[in-house]
Legacy VTK file of the C-alpha trace (Angstrom):
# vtk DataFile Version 3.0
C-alpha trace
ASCII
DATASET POLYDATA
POINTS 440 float
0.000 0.000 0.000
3.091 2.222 0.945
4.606 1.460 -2.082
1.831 2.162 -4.516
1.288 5.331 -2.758
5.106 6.239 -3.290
4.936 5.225 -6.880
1.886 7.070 -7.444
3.454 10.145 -6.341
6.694 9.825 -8.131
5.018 9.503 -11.080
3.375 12.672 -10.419
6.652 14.857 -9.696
7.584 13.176 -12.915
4.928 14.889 -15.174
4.945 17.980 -13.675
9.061 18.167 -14.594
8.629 17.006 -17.787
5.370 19.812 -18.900
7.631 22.645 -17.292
10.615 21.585 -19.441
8.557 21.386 -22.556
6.992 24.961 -21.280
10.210 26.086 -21.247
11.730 24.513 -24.378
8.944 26.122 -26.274
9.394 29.664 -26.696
13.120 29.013 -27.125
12.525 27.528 -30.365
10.247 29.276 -31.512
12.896 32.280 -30.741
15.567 30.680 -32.428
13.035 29.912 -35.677
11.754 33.605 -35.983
15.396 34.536 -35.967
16.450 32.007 -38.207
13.443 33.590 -40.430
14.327 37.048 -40.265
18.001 36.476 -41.501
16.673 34.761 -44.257
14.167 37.751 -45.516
17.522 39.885 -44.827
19.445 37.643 -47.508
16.574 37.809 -49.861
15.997 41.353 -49.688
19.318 42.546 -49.927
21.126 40.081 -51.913
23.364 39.012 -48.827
24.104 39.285 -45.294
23.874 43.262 -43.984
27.128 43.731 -42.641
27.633 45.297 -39.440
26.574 49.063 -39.169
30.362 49.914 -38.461
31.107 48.800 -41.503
28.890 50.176 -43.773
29.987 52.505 -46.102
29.396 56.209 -46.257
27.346 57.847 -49.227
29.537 59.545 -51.417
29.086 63.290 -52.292
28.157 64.509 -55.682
31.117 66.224 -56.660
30.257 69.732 -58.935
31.771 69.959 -62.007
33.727 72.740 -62.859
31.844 74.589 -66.178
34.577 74.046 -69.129
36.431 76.865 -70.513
34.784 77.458 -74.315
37.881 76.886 -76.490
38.233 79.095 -79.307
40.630 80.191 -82.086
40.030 81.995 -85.455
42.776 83.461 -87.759
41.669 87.363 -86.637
41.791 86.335 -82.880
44.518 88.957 -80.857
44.198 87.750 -77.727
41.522 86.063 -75.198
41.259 87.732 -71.761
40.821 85.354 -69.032
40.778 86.222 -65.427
36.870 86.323 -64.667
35.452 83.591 -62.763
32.154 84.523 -63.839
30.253 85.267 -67.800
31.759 88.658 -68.334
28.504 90.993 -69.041
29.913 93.884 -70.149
32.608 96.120 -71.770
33.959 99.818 -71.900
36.721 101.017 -73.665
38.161 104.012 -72.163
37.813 107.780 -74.265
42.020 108.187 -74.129
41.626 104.199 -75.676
44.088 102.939 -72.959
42.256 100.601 -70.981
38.935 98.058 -71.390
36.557 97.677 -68.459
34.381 94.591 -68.218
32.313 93.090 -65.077
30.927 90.068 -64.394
28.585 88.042 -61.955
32.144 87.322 -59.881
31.464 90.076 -57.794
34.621 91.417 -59.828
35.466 94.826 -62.145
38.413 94.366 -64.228
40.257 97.090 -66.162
42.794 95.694 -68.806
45.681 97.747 -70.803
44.945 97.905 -74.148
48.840 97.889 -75.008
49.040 94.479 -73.814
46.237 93.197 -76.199
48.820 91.900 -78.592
51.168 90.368 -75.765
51.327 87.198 -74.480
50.400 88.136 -70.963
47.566 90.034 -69.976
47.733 92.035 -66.770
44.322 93.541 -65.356
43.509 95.129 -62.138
40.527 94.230 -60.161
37.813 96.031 -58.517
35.647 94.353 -55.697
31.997 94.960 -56.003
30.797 94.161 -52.115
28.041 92.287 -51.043
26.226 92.556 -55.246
27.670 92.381 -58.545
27.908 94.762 -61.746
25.565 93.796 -64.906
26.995 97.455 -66.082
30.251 99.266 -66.198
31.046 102.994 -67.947
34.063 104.512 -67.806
34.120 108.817 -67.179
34.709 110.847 -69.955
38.265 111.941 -68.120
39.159 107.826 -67.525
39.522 108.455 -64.028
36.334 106.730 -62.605
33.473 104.031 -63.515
30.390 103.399 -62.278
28.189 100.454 -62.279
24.839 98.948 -61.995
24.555 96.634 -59.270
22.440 93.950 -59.635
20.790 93.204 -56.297
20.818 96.671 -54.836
19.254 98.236 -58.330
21.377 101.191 -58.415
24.534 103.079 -59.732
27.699 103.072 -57.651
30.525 104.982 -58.592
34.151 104.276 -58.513
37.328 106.373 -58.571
40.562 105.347 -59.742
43.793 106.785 -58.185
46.765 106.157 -59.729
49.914 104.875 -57.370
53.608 105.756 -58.411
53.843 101.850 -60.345
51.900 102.977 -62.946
48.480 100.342 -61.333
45.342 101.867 -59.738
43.604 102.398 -56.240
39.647 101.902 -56.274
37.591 103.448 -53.878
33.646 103.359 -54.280
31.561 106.294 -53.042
30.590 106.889 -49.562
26.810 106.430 -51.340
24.882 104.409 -54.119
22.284 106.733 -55.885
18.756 106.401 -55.101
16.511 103.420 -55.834
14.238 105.148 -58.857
13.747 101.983 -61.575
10.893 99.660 -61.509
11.693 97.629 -64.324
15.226 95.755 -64.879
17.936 98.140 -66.122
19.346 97.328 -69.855
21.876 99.882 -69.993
23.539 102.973 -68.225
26.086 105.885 -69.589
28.031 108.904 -68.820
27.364 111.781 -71.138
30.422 112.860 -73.034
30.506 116.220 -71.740
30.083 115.039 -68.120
27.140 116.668 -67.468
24.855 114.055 -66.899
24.557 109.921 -66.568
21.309 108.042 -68.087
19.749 104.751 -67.513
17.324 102.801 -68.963
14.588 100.255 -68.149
13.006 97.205 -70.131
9.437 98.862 -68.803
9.804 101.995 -71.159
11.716 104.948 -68.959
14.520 106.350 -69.043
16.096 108.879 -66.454
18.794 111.387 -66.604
20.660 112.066 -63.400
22.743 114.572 -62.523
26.380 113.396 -61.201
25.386 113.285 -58.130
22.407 111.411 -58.088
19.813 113.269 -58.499
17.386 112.606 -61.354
16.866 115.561 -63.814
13.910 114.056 -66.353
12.223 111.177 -66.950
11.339 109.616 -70.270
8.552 107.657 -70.979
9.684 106.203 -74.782
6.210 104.659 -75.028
7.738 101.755 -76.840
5.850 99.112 -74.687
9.067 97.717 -73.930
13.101 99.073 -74.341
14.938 96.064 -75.473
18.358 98.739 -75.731
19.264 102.501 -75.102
22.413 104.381 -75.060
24.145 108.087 -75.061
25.745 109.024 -78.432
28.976 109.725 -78.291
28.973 113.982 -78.430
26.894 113.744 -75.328
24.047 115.459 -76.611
21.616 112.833 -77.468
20.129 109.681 -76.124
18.489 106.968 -77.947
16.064 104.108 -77.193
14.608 101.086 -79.416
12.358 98.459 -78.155
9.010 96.641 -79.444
8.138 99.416 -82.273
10.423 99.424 -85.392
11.580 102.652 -84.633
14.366 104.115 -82.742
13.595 107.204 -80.976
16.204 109.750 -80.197
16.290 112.854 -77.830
18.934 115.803 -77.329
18.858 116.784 -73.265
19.085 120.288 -73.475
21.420 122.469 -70.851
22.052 126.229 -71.120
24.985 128.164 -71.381
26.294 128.018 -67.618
25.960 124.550 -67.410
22.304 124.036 -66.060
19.717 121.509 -66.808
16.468 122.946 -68.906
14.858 120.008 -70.310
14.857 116.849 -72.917
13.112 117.509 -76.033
12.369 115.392 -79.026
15.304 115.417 -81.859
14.082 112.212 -84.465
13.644 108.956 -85.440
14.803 106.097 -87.206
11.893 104.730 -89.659
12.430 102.264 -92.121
12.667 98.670 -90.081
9.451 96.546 -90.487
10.332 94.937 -86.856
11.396 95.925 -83.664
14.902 96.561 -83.106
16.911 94.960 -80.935
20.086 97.537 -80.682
21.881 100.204 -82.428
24.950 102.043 -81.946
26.113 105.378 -83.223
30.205 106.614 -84.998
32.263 108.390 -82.906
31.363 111.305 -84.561
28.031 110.558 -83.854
27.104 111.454 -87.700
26.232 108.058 -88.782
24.355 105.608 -86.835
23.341 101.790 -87.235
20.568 99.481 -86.121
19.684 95.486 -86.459
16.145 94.901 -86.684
14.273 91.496 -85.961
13.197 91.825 -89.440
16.408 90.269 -90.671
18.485 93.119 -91.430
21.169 95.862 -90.353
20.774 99.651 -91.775
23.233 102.398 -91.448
21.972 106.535 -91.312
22.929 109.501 -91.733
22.475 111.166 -88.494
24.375 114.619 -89.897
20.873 116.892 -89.996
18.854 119.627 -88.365
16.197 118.508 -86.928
15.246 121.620 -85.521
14.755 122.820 -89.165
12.493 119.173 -89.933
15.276 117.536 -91.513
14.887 113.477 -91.604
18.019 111.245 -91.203
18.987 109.449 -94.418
19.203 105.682 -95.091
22.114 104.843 -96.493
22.657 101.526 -96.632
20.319 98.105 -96.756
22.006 94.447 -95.827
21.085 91.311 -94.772
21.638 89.232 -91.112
21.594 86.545 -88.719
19.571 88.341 -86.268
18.148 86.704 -82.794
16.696 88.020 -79.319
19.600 90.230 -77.818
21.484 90.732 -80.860
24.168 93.476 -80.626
25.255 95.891 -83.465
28.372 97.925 -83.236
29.887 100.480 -85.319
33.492 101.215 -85.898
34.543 104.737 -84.984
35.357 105.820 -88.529
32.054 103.982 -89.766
33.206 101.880 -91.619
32.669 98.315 -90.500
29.223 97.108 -88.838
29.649 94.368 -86.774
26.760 92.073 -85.487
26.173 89.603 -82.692
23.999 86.535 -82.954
24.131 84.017 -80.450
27.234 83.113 -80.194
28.843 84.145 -83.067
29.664 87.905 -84.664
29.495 88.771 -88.529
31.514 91.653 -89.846
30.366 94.269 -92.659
31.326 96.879 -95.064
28.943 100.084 -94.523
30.390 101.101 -97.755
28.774 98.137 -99.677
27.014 95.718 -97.394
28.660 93.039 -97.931
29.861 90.653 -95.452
33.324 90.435 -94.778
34.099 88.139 -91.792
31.506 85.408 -90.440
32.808 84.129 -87.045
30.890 80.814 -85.325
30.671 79.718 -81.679
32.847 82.613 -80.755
31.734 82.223 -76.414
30.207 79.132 -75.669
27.130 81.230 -74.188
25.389 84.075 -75.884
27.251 87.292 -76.605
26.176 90.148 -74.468
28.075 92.927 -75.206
30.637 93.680 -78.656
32.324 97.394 -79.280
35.124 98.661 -81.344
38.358 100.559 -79.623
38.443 103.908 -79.970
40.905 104.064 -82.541
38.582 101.095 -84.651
41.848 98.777 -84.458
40.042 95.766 -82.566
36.364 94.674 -81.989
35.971 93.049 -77.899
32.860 90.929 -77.710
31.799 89.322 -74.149
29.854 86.258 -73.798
31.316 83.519 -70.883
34.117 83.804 -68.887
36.617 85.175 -71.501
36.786 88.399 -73.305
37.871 87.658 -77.224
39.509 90.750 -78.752
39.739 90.995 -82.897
41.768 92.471 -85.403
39.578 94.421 -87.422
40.854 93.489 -90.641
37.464 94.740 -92.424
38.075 98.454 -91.559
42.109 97.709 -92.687
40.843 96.697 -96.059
37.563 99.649 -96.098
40.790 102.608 -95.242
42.780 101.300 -98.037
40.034 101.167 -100.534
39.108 104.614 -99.476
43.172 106.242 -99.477
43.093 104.390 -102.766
40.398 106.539 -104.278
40.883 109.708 -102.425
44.797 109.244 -104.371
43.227 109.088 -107.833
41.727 111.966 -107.240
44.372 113.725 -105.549
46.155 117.053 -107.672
48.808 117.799 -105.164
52.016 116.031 -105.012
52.312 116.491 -100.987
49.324 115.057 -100.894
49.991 112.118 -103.265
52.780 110.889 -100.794
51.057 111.199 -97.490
47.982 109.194 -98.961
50.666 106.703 -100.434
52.316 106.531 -97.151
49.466 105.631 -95.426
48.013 103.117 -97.450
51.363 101.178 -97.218
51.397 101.340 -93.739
47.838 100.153 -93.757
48.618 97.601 -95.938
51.595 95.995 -93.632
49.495 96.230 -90.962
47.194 94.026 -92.552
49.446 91.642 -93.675
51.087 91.565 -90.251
48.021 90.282 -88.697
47.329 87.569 -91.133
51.309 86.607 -90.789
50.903 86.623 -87.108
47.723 83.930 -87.275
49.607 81.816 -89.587
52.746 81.862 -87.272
LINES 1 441
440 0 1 2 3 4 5 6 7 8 9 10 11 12 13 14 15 16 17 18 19 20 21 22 23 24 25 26 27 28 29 30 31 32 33 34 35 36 37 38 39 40 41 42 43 44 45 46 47 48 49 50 51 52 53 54 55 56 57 58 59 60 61 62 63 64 65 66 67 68 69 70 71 72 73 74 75 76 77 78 79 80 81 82 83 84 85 86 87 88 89 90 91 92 93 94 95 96 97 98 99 100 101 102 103 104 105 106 107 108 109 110 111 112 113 114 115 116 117 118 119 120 121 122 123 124 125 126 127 128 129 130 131 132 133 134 135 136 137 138 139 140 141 142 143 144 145 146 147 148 149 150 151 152 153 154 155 156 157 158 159 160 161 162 163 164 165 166 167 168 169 170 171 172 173 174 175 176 177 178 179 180 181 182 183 184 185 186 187 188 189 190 191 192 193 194 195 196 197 198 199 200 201 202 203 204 205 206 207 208 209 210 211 212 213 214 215 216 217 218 219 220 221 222 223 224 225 226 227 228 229 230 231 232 233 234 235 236 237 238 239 240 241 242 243 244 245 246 247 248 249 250 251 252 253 254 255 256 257 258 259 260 261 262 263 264 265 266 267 268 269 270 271 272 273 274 275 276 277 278 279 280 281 282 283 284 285 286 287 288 289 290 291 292 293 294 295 296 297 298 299 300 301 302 303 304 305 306 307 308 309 310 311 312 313 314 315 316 317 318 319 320 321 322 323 324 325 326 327 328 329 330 331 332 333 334 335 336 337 338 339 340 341 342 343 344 345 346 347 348 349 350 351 352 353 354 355 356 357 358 359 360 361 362 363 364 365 366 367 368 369 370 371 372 373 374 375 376 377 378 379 380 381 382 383 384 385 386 387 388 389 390 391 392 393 394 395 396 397 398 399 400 401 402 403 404 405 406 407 408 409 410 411 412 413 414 415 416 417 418 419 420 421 422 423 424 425 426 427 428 429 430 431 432 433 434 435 436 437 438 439
């Protein structure tokens, strides 16, 4: 009895230790299993094994790729000027023709020696525009200042230019900007010749003349419905504006005898474009001025009249172009060549025939914003990306000798007869020196 009692209670002991081990066997394998499970999904998903997070690698950074440097040669090129680290957006050449100004979205004003165009180095001195950059840059008529458009702060600043005892300059901006007085974005700016007065110009049809020290003297509404270009003529007594209309309208701002401001009247315009214009730009003389139309083609005028006495300007001359959206014209000094921008290349023409005489492609690798002759109509500087490509303007090399040529048939005097010849052999070697110096 003893005994069965004994056995019946081992046997109990006996289950209960054998239902908590399998209670507690359970959960470990089912544990283990889920585990076993969840590496598995990680293989499948990712291909293999995740490695430890120590070990994972880093994302690399997108490295920014530096813009290339539009490469560029051509049998007229003198020289490429490269120090900008920005698209150059504009260029001045000097009135005593010794130095080039140009600015850029680098924050940066540069002012080159013209001497040194044919060299192989090109030294330039640079101006810091603080805190904004210059879209615009015009030199004083005396060559000892600039001033600029900046492009955030929407108004002039002005620069003076002290020169040290090494020959370089000191730039100091003014104490002040000028006045915020635009609405619309600015398309150009200019210093009057004379010195009496500075204009710039809006794409929402006004244009104001200041005073030199900032204060604004008229306002002109050109009632264009939009200025695509304006600019002062050279003598300092007129300023221009074309835009939407096919006209160009030009104005003389009036002073009086002492010096003081009396008011901006109506001189004349330009008719004879069946499209609007997109630029023009006037001789030195200012007697002879040329436009490029969207319609396709370039003119030249006669400016030379009285237009107080009703006296139209003459059209002289017909041709056609490559024109597109912000095509530039410029004229030579002596008004002889016409040069015009299109994208990025330039054509060159003969005012005295129309025919074109150089055709140069893919000149920047962006779209040319600005193209002028030197004052002495020796090169032709067009602006575009980073560089500034300077020409020999073989065109208005070949126009003087053809002109000396026919001004010597004509010629009775024997003094005469030798300066002309003179001169149209040093023309001449000239010209052959620059197509000896491309081929070298």
């Amino acid at each position: 009895m003893e005994f069965a009692a004994l056995f019946a209670i081992s046997l109990l002991i006996g289950a209960l230790i054998l239902l908590v081990a399998v209670a507690v066997g359970k959960p470990k394998g089912e544990t283990s299993q889920k585990n076993e499970e969840k590496e598995d999904t990680t293989v499948e998903e990712d291909g293999n094994k995740a490695p430890p997070s120590k070990k994972q690698k880093q994302p690399q950074r997108i490295r920014k790729e530096k813009t290339q440097q539009h490469t560029f040669t051509h049998p007229l090129l003198a020289s490429s000027l490269k120090s900008h680290s920005g698209n150059v957006t504009c260029l001045d050449f000097s009135g005593n023709g010794k130095y080039l100004a140009s600015c850029a979205d680098d924050r940066t004003v540069r002012i080159w020696s013209t001497k040194d165009f044919l060299e192989r180095d090109h030294r330039c001195l640079r101006a810091n525009v603080e805190l904004d950059h210059a879209t615009f840059v015009r030199f004083s008529p005396d060559s000892r200042a600039f001033i600029t458009w900046l492009a955030n702060a929407e108004t002039i600043r002005v620069f003076k230019m002290t020169k040290k005892e090494d020959g370089s300059f000191i730039f100091k901006a003014a104490p002040e900007d000028f006045p915020v007085r635009h609405k619309g974005i600015v398309i150009n700016i200019g210093i009057a010749e004379t010195g009496k007065f500075i204009m710039t110009a809006s794409n929402d049809t006004t244009i104001l003349i200041w005073d030199l020290k900032g204060e604004v003297l008229a306002s002109i509404n050109t009632n264009q419905m939009t200025n695509s270009y304006a600019a002062i003529s050279p003598c300092g007594r007129f300023v221009a504006s074309c835009g939407f209309t096919p006209d160009v309208k030009v104005w003389e701002v009036c002073f009086g005898k002492s010096g003081e401001f009396k008011e901006v009247v109506r001189a004349f315009d330009l008719k004879g474009h069946s499209a609007g214009v997109h630029s023009f730009a006037f001789s030195n003389d200012s007697r002879r001025m040329a436009t490029v139309s969207k319609d396709g083609t370039w003119k030249l005028w006669d400016t030379d009249v009285e237009y107080k006495k009703q006296q139209d300007p003459y059209l002289l001359r017909t041709a056609p172009c490559q024109a597109t959206e912000g095509s530039r014209i410029a004229l030579s000094p002596d008004a002889r060549v016409a040069a015009v921008s299109s994208g990025c290349g330039v054509a060159m023409f003969s005012t005295a025939t129309g025919a074109l005489e150089e055709d140069i492609p893919a000149v920047h690798g962006v779209e040319i914003t600005d193209l002028r002759f030197d004052v002495n109509s020796r090169f032709l500087a067009c602006s575009g990306d980073r560089a500034i490509r300077v020409f020999h303007n073989a065109p208005g090399y070949r126009a003087a000798i053809q002109d000396m040529q026919a001004m010597l048939k004509k010629a009775s005097n024997e003094g005469m007869r030798q300066r002309l010849q003179q001169q149209i052999q040093d023309a001449q070697s000239a010209l052959d020196s620059i197509y000896t110096a491309s081929k070298n």
